[in-house]
C-alpha positions in Angstrom: -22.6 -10.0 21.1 -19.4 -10.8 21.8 -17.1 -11.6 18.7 -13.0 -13.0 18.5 -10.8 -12.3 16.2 -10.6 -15.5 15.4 -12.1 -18.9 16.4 -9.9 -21.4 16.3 -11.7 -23.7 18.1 -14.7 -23.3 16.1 -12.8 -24.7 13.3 -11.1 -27.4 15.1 -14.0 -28.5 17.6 -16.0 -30.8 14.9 -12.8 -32.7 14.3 -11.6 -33.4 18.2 -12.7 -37.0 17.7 -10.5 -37.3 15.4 -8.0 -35.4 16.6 -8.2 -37.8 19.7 -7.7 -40.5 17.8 -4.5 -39.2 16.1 -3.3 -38.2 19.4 -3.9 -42.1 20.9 -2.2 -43.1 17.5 0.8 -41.6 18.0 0.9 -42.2 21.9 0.8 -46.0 21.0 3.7 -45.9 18.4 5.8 -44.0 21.0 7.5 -42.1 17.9 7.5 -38.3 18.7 10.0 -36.8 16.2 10.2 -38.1 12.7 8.5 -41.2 11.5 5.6 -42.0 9.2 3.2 -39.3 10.7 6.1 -37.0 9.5 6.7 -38.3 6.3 3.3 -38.6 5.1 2.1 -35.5 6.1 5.3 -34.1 3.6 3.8 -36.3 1.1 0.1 -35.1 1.6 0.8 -31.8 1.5 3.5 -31.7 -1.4 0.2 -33.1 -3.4 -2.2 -30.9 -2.1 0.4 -27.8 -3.0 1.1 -29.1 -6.2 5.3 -29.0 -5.6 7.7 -31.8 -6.4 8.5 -32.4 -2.3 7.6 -30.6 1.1 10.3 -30.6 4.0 8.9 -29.7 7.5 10.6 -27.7 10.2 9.6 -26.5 13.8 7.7 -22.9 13.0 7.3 -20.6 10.0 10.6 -18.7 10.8 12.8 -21.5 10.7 11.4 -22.2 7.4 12.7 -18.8 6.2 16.0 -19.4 7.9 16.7 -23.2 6.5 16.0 -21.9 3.1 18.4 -18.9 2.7 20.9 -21.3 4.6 20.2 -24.0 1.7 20.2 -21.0 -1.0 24.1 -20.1 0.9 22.4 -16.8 1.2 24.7 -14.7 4.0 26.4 -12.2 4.9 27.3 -9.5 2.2 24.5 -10.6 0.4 21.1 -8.7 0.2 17.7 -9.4 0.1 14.6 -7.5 -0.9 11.0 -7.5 0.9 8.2 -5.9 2.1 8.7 -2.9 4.7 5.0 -3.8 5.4 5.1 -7.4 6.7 5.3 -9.5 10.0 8.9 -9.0 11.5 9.8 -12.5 11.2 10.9 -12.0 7.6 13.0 -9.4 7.4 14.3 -11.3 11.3 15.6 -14.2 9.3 17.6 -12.4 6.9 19.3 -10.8 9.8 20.2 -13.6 11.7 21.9 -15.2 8.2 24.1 -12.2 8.2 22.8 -11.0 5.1 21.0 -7.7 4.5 17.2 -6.6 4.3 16.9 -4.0 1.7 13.2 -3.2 1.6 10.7 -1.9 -0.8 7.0 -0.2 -0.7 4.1 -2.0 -1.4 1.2 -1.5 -3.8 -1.5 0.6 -2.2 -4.5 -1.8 -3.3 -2.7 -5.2 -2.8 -0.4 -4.4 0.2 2.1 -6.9 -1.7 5.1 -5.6 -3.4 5.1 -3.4 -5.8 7.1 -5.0 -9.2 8.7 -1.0 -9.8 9.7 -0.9 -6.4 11.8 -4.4 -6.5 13.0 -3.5 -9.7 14.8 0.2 -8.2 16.9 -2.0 -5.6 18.1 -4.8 -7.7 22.1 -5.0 -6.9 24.5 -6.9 -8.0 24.5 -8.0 -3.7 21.1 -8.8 -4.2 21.0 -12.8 -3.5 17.0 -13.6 -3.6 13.8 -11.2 -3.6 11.1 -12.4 -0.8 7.9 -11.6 -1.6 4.7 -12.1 1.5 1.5 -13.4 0.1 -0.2 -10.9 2.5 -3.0 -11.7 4.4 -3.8 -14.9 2.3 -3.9 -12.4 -1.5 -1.0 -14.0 -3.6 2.0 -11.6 -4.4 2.9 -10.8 -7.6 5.5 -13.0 -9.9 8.8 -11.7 -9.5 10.8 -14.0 -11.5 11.9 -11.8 -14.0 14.6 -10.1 -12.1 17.3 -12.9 -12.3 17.5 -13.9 -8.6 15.2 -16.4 -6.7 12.2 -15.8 -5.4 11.1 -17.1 -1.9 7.8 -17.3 -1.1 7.1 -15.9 2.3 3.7 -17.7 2.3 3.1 -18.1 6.1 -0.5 -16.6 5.4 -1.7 -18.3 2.7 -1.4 -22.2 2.2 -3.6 -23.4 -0.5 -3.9 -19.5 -2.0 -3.7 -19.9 -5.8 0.1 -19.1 -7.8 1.7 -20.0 -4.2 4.8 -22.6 -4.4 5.6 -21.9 -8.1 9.1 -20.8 -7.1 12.0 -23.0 -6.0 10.9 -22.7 -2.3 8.2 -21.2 -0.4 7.7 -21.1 3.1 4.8 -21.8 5.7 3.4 -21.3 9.4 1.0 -23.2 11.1 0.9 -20.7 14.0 -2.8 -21.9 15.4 -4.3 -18.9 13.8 -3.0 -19.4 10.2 -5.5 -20.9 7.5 -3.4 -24.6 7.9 -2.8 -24.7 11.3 -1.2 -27.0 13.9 -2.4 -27.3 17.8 1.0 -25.7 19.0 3.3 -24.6 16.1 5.5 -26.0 13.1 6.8 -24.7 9.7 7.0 -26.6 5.8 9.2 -25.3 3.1 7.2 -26.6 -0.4 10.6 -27.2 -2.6 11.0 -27.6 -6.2 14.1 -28.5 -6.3 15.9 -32.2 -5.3 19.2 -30.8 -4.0 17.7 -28.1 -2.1 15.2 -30.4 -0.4 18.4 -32.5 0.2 20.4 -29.8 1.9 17.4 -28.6 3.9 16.5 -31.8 5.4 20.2 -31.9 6.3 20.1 -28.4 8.1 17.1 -29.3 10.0 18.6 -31.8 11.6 21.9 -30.8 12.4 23.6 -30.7 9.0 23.2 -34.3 9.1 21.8 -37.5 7.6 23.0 -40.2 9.4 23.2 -38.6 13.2 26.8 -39.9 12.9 28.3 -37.4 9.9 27.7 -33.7 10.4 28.2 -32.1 7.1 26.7 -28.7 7.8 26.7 -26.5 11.1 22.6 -27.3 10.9 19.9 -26.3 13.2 17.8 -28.4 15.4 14.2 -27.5 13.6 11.9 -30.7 13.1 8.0 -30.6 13.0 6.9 -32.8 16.1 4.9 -36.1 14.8 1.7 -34.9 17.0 1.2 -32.1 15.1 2.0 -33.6 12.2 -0.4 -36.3 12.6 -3.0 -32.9 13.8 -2.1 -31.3 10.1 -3.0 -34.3 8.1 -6.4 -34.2 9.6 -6.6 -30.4 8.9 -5.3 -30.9 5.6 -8.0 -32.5 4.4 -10.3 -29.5 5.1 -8.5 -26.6 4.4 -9.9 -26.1 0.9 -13.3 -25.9 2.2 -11.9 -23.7 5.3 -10.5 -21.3 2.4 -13.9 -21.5 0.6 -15.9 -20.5 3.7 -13.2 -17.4 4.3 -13.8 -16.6 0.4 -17.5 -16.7 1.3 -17.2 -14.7 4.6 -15.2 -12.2 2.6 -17.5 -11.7 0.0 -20.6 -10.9 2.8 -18.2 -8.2 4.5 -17.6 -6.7 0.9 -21.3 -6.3 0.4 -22.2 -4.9 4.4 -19.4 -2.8 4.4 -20.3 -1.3 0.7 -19.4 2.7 1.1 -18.5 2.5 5.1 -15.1 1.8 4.7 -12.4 0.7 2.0 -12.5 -3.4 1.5 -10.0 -5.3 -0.3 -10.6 -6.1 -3.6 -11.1 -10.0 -4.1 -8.8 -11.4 -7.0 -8.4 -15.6 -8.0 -6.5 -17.5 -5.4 -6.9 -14.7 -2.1 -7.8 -16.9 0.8 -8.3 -14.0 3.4 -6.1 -14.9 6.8 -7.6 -12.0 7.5 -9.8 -9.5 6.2 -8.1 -5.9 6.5 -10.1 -3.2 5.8 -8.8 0.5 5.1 -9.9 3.8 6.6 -8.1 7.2 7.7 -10.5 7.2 11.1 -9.2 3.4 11.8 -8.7 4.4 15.8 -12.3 5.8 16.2 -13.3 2.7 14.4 -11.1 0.3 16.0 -12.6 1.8 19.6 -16.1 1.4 18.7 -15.0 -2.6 17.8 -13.4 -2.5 21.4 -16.5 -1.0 23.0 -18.8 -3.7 21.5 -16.4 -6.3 22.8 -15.5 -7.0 19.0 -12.1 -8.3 18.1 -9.6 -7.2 16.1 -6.1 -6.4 15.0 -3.9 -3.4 13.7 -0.9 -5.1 11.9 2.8 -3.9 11.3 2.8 -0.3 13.4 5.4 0.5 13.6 6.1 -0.9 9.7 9.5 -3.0 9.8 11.7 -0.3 8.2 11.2 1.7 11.4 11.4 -0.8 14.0 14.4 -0.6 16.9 15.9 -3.6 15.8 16.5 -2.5 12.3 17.7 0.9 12.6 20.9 -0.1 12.0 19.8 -0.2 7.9 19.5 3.4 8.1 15.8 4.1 6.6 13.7 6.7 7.9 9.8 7.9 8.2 8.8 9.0 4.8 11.0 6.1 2.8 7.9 4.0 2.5 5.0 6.4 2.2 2.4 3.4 0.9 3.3 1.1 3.8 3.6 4.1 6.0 0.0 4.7 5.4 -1.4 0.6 5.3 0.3 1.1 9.0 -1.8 3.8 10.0 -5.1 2.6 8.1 -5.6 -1.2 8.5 -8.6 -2.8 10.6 -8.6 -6.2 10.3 -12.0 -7.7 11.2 -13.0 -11.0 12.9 -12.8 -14.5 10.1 -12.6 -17.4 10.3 -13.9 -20.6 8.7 -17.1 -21.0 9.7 -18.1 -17.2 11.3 -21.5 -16.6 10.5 -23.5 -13.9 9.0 -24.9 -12.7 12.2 -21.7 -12.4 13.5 -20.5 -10.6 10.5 -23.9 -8.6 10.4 -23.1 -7.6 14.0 -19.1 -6.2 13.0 -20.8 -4.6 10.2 -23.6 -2.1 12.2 -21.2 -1.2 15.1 -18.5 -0.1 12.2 -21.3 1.7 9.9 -22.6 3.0 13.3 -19.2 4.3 14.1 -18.5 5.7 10.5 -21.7 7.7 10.5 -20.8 9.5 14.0 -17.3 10.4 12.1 -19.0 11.7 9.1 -21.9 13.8 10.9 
């Protein structure tokens, strides 16, 4: 059979009547940026996450950019992440000027490894910005006397997320929260931070007449707003069917290839699996019209954009290897087991030709 990645649709499809009616909703206010769609959906979702305030912005980058902009984070200053990540976060320390210093991850978690943050502390270092990878929460990391932002694109409603002052999220249509078209939330703990970044989002402004920052023009669109409050009220049950799904791949693919290992709180964006014949086992997926995706090759630290940090193949050697080995398999809320069944045979089929 054939099988996606992911199904968005499959998700969303139940809900079009109502996403119908939000759409009419809006259409009859004739409000399209800003306005009570906006502002509630701030306030839903600040409850849901469990965080004094929520500020929303255009996509999950411009989160990440508004925030080191409101933490004054720039040039001269450095910050550390993941070398094994989306390029989007190391991107918008970049753009502020300021420096990406990366660090290897841990080989079971594919988060950041504590020891490794703890080697490139600075007295430059301005903030440390751990990823909740692929929905698994990241380690705490406030112990190191800097801030922590939360690079949580992948994992709204994962457990220990938004404990910080600030973390960030995507609702890119494939994320677990997810808009029809894109948009961004930073969950903020802090008044005169969720002050400042309301301020950048819009200009630098609060009153469209005085411009007290040199701002951005970043606003969530009241559409998808009013789309997100809808979503919002399923996404814990979307993360318990992923938890479920997860656990059914964990006992088909039992001694075929390396699964993650579940932990409190991971809400699987996507199931990556681990195995040193991942191309032979990514082409048998391809041959049985199967989706699925290789992530982060080549890892950021070795990307053209970023040579200028000077790193090299061999500085990273766990991420190196996640690069080489990940497989991540088709999820989404709502797959079923046959589907799952079906990924499972064609990968044990695949694994058995390797071995023999």
């Amino acid at each position: 059979m054939s099988i996606p990645h992911v199904d968005v649709r499959a998700q969303y499809a139940p809900l079009i009547p109502k996403l119908q009616e939000a759409f009419a909703r809006t259409l009859d206010t004739g409000q399209f940026i800003f306005g009570p769609e906006v502002e509630a959906f701030e306030r839903e979702a600040a409850e849901l996450l469990g965080t004094e305030d929520t500020v929303s912005c255009a996509n999950g980058t411009d989160a990440i950019v508004l925030v080191l902009d409101a933490l004054e984070i720039g040039p001269g200053d450095e910050v550390i992440c993941p070398a094994f990540t989306f390029y989007a976060t190391a991107e918008a320390i970049a753009r502020r000027g300021a420096t990406p210093v990366f660090a290897d991850i841990d080989p079971v978690s594919l988060n950041l490894e504590p020891s490794e943050v703890e080697q490139r502390i600075t007295p430059k270092t301005k903030a440390i910005m751990p990823v909740h990878l692929f929905g698994r929460p990241a380690p705490d990391l406030s112990g190191f006397g800097v801030p922590v932002i939360e690079d949580a694109a992948q994992a709204f409603g994962a457990g220990g997320i938004a404990t910080s002052v600030v973390s960030t999220f995507s609702f890119f249509p494939t994320k677990n929260l997810f808009a029809l078209g894109d948009g961004g939330l930073i969950a903020v703990n802090d008044a005169e931070v969720a002050q400042r970044l309301r301020m950048l989002r819009f200009h630098g402004s609060e009153s469209k007449k005085e411009f007290v920052y040199v701002g951005y023009n970043s606003r969530l669109d009241a559409l998808q707003a009013s789309f997100l409050r809808i979503f919002l009220q399923h996404i814990t049950d979307w993360n318990r069917q992923r938890r479920e799904a997860a656990a059914r791949y964990g006992d088909l693919l039992d001694g075929v290839v390396e699964t993650p290992v579940d932990e409190d709180g991971h809400v699987y964006h996507m199931y990556c699996v681990r195995s040193p014949e991942r191309d032979r086992l990514a082409a048998a997926l391809k041959d049985a019209d199967i989706g699925f995706a290789v992530y982060y090759q080549p890892p950021l630290h070795l990307q053209p954009a970023l040579r200028y940090l000077g790193y090299t193949e061999g500085d990273f050697p766990e991420t190196e290897k996640a690069s080489r080995e990940n497989l991540c398999l088709p999820l989404w809320a709502g797959i079923t087991e046959e589907q799952q069944a079906e990924v499972a045979s064609v990968l044990k089929r695949a694994s058995d030709l390797v071995r023999s």
